[in-house]
N, C-alpha and C positions, 0 to 999 in steps of 0.2 A: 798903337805906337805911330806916331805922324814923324815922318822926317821931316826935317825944312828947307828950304828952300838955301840953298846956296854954303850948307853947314862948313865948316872951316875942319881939318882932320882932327884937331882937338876936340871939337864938338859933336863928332862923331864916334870918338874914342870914348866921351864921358859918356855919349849913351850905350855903349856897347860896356861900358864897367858898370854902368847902373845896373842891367839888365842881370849882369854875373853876377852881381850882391845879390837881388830880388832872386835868382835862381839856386842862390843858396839855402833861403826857406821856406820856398815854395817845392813841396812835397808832395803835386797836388798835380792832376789834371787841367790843363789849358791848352786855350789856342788862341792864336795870333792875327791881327789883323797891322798887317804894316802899311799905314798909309803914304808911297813914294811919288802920291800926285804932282806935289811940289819940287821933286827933285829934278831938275833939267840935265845936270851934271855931273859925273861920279867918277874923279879921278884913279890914277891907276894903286896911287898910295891910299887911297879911299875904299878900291875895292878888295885890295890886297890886308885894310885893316878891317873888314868886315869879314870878308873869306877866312881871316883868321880868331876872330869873334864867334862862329857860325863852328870852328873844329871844338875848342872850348868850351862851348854853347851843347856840344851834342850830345853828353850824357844827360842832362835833361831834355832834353827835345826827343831823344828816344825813347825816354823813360816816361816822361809826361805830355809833350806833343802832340795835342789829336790833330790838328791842321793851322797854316799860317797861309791867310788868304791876304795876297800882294797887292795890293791898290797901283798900277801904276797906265796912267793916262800919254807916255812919252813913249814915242818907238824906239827913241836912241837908252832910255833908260830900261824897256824891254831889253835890250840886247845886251847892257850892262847886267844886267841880273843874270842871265843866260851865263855870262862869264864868272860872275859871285859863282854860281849855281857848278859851273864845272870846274873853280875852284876847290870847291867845298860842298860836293853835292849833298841837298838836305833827305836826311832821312827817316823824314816823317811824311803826311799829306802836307800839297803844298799847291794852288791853284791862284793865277793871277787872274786878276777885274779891274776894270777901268772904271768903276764905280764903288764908294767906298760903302755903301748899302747891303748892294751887292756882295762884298766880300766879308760884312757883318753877317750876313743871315747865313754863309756857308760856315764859316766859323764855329756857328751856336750850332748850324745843325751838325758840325763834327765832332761836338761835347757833347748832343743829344745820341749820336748813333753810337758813341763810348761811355754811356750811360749815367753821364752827366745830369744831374736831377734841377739843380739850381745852376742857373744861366747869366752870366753876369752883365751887366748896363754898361754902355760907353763910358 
């Protein structure tokens, strides 16, 4: 999941209701790779609609959630997530990288160590 660069809170909201369809039938083990390279920005109505995306979001994320590995490259977006994060603290694995590689291959190995057989492609 790549965020983009300067999303508008509309565009943030449609992918935070995407994600809630898609978590409707998906009944199934995953993990997450959110790529927030791009993000420079993250207002307070911004993180106040993800914080609330993330309470919503958590019957599956506990239920199927092996880890969601954060991509993000920005100190000031570090510290915004730190504020998502005591929001709505997440209750699965959850590991940030500054490289989006990097936060792939922890990913797969945290479907691999919950005994995930078949590994999925970008």
């Amino acid at each position: 999941m790549r965020f983009p660069a300067g999303a508008s809170d509309q565009e943030l909201a449609s992918l935070c209701e995407t994600r809630e369809r898609w978590a409707q039938h998906a009944q199934h083990p995953c993990a997450w790779v959110a790529d927030m390279s791009l993000v420079r920005s993250m207002p307070p109505t911004q993180r106040k609609l993800f914080a609330d995306h993330l309470k919503r979001f958590e019957f599956h994320d506990i239920t199927y959630n092996r880890g969601s590995a954060i991509v993000v490259t920005n100190a000031m977006i570090k510290g915004l997530l730190t504020a998502v994060f005591w929001l709505a603290p997440p209750k699965f694995p959850n590991q940030a990288f500054d490289d989006f590689d990097k936060g792939m291959a922890w990913a797969k190995s945290q479907l691999q160590k919950s005994g995930v057989q078949r590994l999925p492609t970008e």
